[in-house]
C-alpha positions as CSV (number, residue, x, y, z in Angstrom):
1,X,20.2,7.7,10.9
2,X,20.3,5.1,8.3
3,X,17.7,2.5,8.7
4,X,19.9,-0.4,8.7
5,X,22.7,0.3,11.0
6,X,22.9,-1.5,14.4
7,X,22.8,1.1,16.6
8,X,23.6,1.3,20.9
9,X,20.9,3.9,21.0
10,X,17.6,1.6,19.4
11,X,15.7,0.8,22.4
12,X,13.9,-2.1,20.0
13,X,16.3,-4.9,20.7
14,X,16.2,-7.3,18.1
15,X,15.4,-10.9,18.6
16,X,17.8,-13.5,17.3
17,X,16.2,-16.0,14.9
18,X,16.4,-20.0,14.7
19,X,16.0,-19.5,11.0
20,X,18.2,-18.4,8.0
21,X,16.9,-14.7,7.6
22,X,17.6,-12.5,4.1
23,X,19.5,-9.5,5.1
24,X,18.1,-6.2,3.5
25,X,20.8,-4.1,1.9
26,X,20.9,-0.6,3.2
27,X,20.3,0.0,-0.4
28,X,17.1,-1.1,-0.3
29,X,15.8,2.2,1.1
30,X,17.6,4.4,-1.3
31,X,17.1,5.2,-4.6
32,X,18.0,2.7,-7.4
33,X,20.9,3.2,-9.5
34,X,21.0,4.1,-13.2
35,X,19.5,1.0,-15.4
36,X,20.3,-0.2,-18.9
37,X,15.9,0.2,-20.1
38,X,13.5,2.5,-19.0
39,X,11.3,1.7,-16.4
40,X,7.8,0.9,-16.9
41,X,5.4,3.5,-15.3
42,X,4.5,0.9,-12.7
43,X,7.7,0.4,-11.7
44,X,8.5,3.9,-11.2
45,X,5.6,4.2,-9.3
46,X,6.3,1.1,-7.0
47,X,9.8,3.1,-6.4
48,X,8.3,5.9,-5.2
49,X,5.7,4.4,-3.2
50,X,9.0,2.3,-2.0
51,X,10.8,5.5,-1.1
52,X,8.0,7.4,0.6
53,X,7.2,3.9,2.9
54,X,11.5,3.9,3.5
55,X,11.4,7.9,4.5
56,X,8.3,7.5,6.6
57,X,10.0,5.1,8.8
58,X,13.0,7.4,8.8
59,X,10.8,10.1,10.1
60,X,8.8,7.3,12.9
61,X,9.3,8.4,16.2
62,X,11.4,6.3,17.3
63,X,13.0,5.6,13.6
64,X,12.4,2.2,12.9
65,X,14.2,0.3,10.8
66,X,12.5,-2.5,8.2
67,X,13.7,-5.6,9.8
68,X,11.5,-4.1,12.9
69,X,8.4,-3.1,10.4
70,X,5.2,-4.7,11.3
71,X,1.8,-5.2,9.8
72,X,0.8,-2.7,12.5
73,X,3.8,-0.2,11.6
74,X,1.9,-0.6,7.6
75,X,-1.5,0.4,8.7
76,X,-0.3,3.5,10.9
77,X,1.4,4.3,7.2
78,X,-1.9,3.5,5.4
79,X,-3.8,5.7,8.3
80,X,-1.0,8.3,7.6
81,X,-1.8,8.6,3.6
82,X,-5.5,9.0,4.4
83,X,-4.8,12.7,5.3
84,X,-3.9,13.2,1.8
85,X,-7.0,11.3,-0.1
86,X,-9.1,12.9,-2.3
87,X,-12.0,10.8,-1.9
88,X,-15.4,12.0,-0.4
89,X,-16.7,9.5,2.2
90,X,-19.4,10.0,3.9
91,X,-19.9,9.4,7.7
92,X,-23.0,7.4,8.9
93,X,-24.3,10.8,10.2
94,X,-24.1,12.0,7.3
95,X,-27.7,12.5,5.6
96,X,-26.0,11.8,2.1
97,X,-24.6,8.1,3.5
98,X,-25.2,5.5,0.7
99,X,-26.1,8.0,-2.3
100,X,-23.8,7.7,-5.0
101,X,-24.5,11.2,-6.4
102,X,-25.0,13.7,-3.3
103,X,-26.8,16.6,-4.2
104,X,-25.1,18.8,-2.3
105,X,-21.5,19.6,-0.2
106,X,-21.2,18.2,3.2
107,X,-18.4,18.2,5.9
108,X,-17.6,14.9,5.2
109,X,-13.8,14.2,5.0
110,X,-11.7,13.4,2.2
111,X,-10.0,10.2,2.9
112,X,-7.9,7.6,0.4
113,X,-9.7,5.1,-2.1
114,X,-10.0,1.8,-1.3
115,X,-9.0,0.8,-5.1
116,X,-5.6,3.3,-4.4
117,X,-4.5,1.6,-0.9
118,X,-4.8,-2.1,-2.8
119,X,-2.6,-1.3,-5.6
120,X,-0.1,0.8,-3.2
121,X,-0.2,-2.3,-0.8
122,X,0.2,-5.0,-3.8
123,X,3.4,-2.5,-5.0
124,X,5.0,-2.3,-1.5
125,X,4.3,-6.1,-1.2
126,X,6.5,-6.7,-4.6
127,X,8.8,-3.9,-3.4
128,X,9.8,-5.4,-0.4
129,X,10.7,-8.7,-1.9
130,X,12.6,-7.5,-4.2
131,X,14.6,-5.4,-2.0
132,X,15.7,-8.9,-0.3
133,X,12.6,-8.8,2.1
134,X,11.7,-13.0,2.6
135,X,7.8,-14.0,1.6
136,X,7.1,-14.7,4.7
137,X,7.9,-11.4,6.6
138,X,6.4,-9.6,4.2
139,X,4.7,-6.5,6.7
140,X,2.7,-5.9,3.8
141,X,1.5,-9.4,3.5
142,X,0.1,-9.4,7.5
143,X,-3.4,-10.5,7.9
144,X,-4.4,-7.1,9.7
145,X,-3.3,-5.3,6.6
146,X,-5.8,-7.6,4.4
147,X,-8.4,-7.1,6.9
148,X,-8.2,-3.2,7.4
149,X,-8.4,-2.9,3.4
150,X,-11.4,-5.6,3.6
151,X,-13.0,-3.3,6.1
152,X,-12.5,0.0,3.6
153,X,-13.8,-1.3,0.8
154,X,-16.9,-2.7,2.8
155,X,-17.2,0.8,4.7
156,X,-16.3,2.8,1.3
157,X,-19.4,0.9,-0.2
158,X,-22.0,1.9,2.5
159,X,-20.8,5.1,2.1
160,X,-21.1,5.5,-1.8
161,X,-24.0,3.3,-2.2
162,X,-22.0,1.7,-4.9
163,X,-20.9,-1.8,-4.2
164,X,-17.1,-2.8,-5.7
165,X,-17.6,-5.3,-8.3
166,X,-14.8,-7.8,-9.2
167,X,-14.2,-6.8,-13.1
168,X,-15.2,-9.5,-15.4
169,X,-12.7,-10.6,-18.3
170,X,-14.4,-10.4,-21.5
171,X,-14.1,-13.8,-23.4
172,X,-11.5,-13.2,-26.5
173,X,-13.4,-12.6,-29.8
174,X,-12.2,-15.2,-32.6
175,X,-11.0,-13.1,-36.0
176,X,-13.3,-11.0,-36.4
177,X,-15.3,-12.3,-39.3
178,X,-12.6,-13.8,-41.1
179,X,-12.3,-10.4,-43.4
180,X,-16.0,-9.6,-42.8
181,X,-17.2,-11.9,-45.8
């Protein structure tokens, strides 16, 4: 079922709108076409991360399609990806909770970093615009999306025992030495 097609059979119906609303080309859930320069590595990677989001809402029981896509609909997605994570963190049970180095293996399950689900969320954010998504339905933008990746990183911390520092830009060196007189 394409994603974009008005269908008799979607139970969701969908609310008319006072506003001028961007449609979303049926395009934007389908691979790009051929381009004149090759693409940077981030923006093949914020096409694929595009393309996996599109096909999981294909694959949503019901399907839904992106105009319907919620903040609520992103963090099922985000909840989703975190059977696939590689990072160790530890439950509060857990007797290693808050070392960074644990001496030994524990049953502890492998979830998704917090540092991974804020650049996925910041690419789907950009994706969605530019697949002719308005600012101001960005699903990727919804407050409960900021807060659940607020409340990993705060979690994720406890867990490691290694707080998440903001990284500080280093002040740019003038010439160096002028030729090292």
């Amino acid at each position: 079922m394409d994603l974009f097609s008005k269908s008799s059979s979607n139970p969701i119906p969908i609310p008319p709108t006072t506003t001028t609303t961007t449609t979303i080309t049926a395009a934007a859930c389908s691979p790009s076409s051929s381009s004149t320069t090759t693409p940077s590595r981030y923006e093949n990677q914020k096409r694929r991360d595009w393309n996996t989001f599109c096909q999981y809402l294909r694959n949503h029981r019901p399907p839904l399609a992106l105009q319907m896509c919620s903040g609520a609909h992103v963090l099922e997605f985000l909840r989703y990806l975190d059977h696939f994570g590689k990072t160790k963190v530890h439950n509060q049970t857990c007797p290693f909770f808050g070392l960074p180095n644990p001496p030994a293996p524990c049953p502890c399950p492998l979830r998704q970093a917090w540092g991974s689900l804020d650049a996925l969320i910041g690419r789907l954010r950009a994706a969605f615009e530019e697949n002719g998504g308005r600012p101001e339905a960005n699903p990727f933008g919804a407050r409960a999306v900021r807060l659940y990746l607020r409340e990993v990183r705060d979690f994720q911390t406890k867990a490691r025992g290694v707080s998440y520092e903001k990284k500080r830009k280093r002040p740019k060196q003038k010439q160096k030495q002028e030729g090292a007189t």
